[in-house]
GUDREN-912677 format. One record per residue (C-alpha): x, y, z; residue in three letters. Coordinates in pm, whole numbers, plus 50000, padded with zeros to 5 digits. Example, Ala and Ser with C-alpha at 12.3 -4.5 7.8 and 13.67 -1.06 7.14 Angstrom:
REM residues 2
512304955050780ALA
513674989450714SER
END
This chain:
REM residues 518
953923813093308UNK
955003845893519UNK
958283839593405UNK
957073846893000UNK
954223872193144UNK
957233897493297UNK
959503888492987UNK
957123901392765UNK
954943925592976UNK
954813956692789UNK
953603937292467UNK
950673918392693UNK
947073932392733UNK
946113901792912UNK
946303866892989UNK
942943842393099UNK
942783807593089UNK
940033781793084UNK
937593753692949UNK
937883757192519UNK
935923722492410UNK
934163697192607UNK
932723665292489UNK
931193645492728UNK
929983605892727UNK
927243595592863UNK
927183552592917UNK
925483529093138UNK
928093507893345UNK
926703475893271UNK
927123480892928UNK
930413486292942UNK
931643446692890UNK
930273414092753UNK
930133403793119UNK
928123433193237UNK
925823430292906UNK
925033392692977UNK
923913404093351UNK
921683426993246UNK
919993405092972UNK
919753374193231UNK
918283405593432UNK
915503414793188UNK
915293376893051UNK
916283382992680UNK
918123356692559UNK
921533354592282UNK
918823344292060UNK
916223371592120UNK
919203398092175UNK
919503412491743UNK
915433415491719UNK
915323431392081UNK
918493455692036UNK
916523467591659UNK
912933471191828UNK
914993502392090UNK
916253512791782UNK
913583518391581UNK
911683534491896UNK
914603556691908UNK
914583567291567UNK
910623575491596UNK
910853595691883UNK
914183614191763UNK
912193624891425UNK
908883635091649UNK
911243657491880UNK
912493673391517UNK
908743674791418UNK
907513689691693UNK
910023717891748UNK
909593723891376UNK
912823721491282UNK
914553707690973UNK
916123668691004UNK
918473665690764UNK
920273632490664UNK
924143636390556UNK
926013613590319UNK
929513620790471UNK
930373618990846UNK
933233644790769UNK
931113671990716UNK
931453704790954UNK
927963696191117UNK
928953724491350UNK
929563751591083UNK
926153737490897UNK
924443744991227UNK
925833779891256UNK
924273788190907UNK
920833773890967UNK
920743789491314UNK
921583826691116UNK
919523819890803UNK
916543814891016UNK
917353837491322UNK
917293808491588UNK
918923826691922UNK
917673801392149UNK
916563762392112UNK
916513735291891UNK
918373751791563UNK
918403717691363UNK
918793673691346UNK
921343660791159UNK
921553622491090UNK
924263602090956UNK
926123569090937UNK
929303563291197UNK
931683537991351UNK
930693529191685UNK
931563501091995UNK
928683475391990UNK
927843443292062UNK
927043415491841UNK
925843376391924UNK
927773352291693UNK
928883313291686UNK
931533300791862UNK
933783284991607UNK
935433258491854UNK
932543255192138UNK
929643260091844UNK
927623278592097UNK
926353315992062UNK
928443341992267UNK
928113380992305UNK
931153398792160UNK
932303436492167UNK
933053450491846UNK
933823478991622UNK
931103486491395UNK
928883514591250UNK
925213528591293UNK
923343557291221UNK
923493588091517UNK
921553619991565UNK
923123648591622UNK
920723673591822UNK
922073710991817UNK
921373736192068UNK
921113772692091UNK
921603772792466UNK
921023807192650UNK
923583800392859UNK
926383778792692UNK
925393790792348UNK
925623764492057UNK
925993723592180UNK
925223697192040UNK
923783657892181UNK
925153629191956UNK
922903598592013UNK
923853567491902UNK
920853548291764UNK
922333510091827UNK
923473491592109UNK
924443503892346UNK
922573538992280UNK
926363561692363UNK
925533597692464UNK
927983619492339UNK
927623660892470UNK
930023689892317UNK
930043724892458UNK
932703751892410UNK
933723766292773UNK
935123797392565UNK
931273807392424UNK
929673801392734UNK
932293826092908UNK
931023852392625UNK
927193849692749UNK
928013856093081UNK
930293888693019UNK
927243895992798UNK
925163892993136UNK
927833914193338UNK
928073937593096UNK
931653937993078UNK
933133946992733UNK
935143923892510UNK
936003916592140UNK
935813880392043UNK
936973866791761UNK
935733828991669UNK
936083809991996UNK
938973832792116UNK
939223867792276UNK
941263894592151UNK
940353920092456UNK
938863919192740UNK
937443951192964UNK
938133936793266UNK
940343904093271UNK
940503894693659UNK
936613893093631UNK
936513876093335UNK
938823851993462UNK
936883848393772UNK
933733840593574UNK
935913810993401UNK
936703795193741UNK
932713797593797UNK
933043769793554UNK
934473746393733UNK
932053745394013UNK
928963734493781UNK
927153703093821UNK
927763684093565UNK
925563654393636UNK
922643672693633UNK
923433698593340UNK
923753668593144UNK
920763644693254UNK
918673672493174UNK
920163674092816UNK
919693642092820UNK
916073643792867UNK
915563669192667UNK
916573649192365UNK
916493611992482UNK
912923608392672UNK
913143570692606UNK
915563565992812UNK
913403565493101UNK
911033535192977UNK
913453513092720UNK
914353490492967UNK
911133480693151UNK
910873484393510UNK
915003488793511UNK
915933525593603UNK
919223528393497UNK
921483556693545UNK
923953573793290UNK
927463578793367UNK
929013608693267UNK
932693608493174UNK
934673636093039UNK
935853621192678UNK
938313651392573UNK
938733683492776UNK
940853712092617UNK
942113736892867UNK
943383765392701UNK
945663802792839UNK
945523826992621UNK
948033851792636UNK
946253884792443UNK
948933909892285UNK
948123944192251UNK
948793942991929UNK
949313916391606UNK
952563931791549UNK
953993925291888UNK
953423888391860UNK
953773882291508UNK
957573893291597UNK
957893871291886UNK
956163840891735UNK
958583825491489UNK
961243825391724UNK
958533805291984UNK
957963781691675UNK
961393775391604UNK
962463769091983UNK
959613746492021UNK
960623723991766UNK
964653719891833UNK
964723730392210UNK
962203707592318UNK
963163671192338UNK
961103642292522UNK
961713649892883UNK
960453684392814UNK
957063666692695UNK
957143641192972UNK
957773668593205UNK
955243697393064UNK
952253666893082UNK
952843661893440UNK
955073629893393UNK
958573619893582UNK
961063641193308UNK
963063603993304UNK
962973577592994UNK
963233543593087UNK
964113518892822UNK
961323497992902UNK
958653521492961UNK
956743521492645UNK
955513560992571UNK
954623573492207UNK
956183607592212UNK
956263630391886UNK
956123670591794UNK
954303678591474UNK
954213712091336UNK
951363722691098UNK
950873758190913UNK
947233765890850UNK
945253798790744UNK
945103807791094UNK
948503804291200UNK
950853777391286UNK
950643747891530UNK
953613733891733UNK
951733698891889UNK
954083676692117UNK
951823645192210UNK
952353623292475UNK
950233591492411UNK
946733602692320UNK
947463635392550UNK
948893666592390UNK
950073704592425UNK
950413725892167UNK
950683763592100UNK
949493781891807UNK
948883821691748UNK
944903825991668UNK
943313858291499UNK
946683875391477UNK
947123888991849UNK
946733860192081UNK
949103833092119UNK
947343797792313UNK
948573771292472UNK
946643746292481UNK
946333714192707UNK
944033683692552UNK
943403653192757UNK
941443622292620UNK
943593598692860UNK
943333610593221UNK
944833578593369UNK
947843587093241UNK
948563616493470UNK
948153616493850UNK
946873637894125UNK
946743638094495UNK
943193629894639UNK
941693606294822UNK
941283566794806UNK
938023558694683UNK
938143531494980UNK
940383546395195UNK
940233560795539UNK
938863595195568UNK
941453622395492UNK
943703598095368UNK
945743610195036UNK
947833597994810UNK
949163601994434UNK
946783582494240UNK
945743579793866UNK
943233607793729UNK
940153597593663UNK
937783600593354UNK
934293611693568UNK
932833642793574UNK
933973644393955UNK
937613646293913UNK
937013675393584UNK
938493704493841UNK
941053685093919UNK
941923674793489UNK
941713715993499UNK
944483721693780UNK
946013693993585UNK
946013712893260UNK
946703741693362UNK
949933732893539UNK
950783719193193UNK
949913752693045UNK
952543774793266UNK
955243748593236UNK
955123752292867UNK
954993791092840UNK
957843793293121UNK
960103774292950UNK
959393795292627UNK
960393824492869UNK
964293815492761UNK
963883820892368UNK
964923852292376UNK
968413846492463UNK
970303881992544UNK
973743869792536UNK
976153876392265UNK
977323850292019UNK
980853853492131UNK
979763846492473UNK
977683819592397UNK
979923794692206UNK
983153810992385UNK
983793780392600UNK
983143756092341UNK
985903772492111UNK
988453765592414UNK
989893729292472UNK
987773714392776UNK
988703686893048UNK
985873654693067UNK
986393623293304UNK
989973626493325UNK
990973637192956UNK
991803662292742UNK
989013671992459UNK
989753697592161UNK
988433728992120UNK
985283730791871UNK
985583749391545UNK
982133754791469UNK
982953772691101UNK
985013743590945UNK
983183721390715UNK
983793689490924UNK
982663705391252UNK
979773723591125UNK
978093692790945UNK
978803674091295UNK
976913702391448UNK
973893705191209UNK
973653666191202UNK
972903664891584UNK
970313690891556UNK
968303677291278UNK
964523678491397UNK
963993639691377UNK
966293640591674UNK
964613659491898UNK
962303640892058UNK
963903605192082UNK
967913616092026UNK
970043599791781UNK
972773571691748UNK
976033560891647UNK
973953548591362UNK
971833577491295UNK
975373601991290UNK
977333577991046UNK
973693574990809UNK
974053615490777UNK
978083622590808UNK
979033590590547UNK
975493581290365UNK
974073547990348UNK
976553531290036UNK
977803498390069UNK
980853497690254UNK
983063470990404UNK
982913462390717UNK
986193471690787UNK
985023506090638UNK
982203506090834UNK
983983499091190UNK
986313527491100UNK
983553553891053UNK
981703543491410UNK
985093545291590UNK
985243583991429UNK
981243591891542UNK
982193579891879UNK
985183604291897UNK
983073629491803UNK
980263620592018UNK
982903620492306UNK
983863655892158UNK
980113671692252UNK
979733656492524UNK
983453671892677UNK
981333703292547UNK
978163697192721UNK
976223699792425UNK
974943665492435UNK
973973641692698UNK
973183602192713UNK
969813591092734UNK
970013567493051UNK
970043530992975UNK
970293537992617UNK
972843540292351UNK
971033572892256UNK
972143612192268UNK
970303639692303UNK
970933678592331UNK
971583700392695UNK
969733728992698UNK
973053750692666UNK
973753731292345UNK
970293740892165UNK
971023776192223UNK
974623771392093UNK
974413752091796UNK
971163773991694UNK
972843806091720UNK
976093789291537UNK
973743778691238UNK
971713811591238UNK
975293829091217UNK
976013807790926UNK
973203817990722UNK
973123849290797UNK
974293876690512UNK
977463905490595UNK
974783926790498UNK
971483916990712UNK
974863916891033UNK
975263950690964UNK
971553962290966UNK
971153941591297UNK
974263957891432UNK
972973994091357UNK
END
């Protein structure tokens, strides 16, 4: 990150990084598998039989005392025919039409999937069994006008097994309390464009991460879901939190939107062809190595939207992705709803004392500072390798070498002529975006050089023995590399920046030359 930060200094008011969303899950451990559910009903003496009728009587007690908390706050409950409906932005407006600045603003109540459990006959043994399933039920959605974390929201699902879900944006609570230090800022939706004083504000984020998050959430939790305490008899069973989704986001502020609206297009473009797969695997904190039989989903997606463009690379259900927000701040952002795929350094849970080792993240509220250092390692790999778009070098010095013929493992390969048709279709081909993540083939070269006709297959071994002389042409180059244990290519670093610049030269007018030139 201090690479991009002095690269870009004297366009910078500020950069502060930090919690954006959190959504919390709140679960009871034995409910968490059919083996732990038929514990705990041999526990309480319900049997498969009783288990629908028992499972509907907590429900309907549920739904009661949900309404009477609505009732009693005097606040509207309102029941919504689509689940895809902003409930968030709905909330907003009923908290401003009727002036709510702290507590309950409003209940919503709708239909959604859900995990549940369901007793059912056993086709082959024709006996009952307790199976885990997809399904859907009706949750409340409590929102809060917190007076220190500002609008959150408790989702509560209203079947079994009763899921707490808890969503609070780290960005709004960082506004109340530079309200309560009176330190000046501008903020503009869940972002901020300035800040008085950032190394304060910045400390005040890091205040964050010391909260205790069990016991901000039980008492949410009680707040809205009193029945926890008695639906289960004499049974006092505890909730365990988990952090669902974290978002950690660095914002970089500009001073002005000028200054990064004429950066940004060049960030966007570099993201999407300079970045392959072992930048992703490497930027989310994983070994920068693909193994043939290491099974990864990997993809960049790039989406323009009213507020700006989005660059996402995804790594499994994990993703980074940078987008510019109310004109003047550009954020990268870190999401993780997988922790286990990354790793940190901490102790066994059953080890010796002060023993450490690299072991898998996990998804409890205890290891959230550590999903922060985490993400926000992930954060400054991403903006210091954007630190190289600006590339100062002049186009004669950057595809010099390539124009000259080149020595590779003992032979003699031509020089590159990057302006003749043959040549520059070769070059565009390997630096079509589909390519950048997972590299290309023989195949995938011969499919874009020759088409996809019928051919012989004489024909057809004569146009793979020309791709592979080519291929053997970058790669004298350096402008492509194999993928180990592969029959895929991708792009070096130093061939991104030359073929880009080649193809930019290309379509690039005598006259807009000149105008750069004076």
């Amino acid at each position: 990150m201090h690479q991009f930060i002095n690269r870009h200094q004297n366009d910078i008011h500020g950069v502060l990084s930090g919690f954006d969303r959190l959504r919390f899950r709140g679960t009871i451990r034995w409910f968490g598998s059919v083996r732990g559910v038929m514990s705990f009903l041999w526990e309480i003496q319900v049997r498969l039989t009783q288990f629908t009728d028992w499972a509907k009587g907590l429900t309907q007690r549920i739904v009661e005392t949900s309404e009477q908390i609505a009732a009693t706050a005097g606040r509207p409950m309102t029941y919504l025919y689509s689940s895809a409906a902003s409930k968030e932005a709905m909330a907003l407006q009923v908290a401003q039409d009727d002036n709510i600045t702290e507590g309950l603003v409003c209940v919503f109540k709708c239909v959604e999937n859900c995990h549940t459990f369901k007793v059912s006959k056993n086709a082959d043994t024709r006996r009952l069994e307790m199976r885990q399933i997809p399904g859907k039920c009706s949750h409340y959605y409590f929102y809060l006008m917190h007076r220190r974390f500002g609008l959150l929201h408790l989702r509560l699902q209203t079947y079994f097994p009763f899921t707490i879900h808890v969503c609070l944006n780290g960005r709004e609570w960082l506004a109340r309390d530079l309200f309560q230090q009176n330190i000046g800022f501008e903020q503009r939706d869940n972002c901020f464009a300035w800040i008085e004083d950032i190394s304060a504000a910045q400390k005040l984020a890091d205040q964050q991460l010391r909260t205790d998050w069990n016991s901000l959430l039980d008492d949410l939790r009680r707040m809205f879901h009193p029945l926890h305490e008695t639906m289960y008899g004499k049974l006092k069973l505890e909730i365990y939190w988990s952090a669902e989704e974290t978002e950690w986001a660095t914002d970089v502020m500009f001073k002005s939107p000028a200054a990064l609206e004429r950066l940004y297009p060049g960030l966007v473009r570099h993201a999407i062809h300079a970045f392959g797969c072992e930048d992703v695997l490497k930027f989310l904190g994983r070994v920068p190595k693909i193994r043939l039989f290491r099974t990864s989903d990997i993809s960049t997606t790039v989406k323009t939207r009213p507020e700006g463009t989005c660059v996402r690379h995804r790594l499994n259900r994990n993703s980074i992705k940078m987008y510019d927000k109310q004109g003047s701040v550009l954020r990268v952002e870190t999401t993780i709803n997988d922790p286990r795929d990354m790793k940190v350094y901490r102790p066994k849970t059953n080890g010796e004392p002060g023993e450490r080792s690299w072991l898998r993240l996990r998804k409890g509220v205890a290891d959230l500072h550590r999903r922060a250092e985490v993400s926000q390692h992930s954060n400054e790999r991403y903006l210091d390798a954007l630190a190289a778009v600006n590339h100062d070098q002049f186009l004669g010095e950057v595809v010099e070498e390539i124009c000259q013929p080149a020595e590779w493992k003992g032979g003699r390969v031509r020089a590159l002529q990057p302006f003749s048709p043959d040549d520059s279709r070769l070059l565009a081909a390997v630096n079509q975006g589909e390519f950048a993540i997972n590299g290309f083939r023989n195949r995938d070269l011969r499919e874009l050089l020759f088409g996809t006709d019928d051919i012989s297959p004489a024909e057809a071994k004569r146009q793979a023995a020309r791709i592979t002389r080519q291929i053997r042409l970058l790669r004298g180059h350096g402008l492509i590399k194999k993928v180990q244990s592969t029959h895929r290519y991708t792009l070096t670093s130093a061939g991104r920046i030359a073929i880009n610049a080649l193809l930019a030269a290309q379509h690039t007018t005598p006259q807009q030359l000149a105008q750069l030139a004076v």
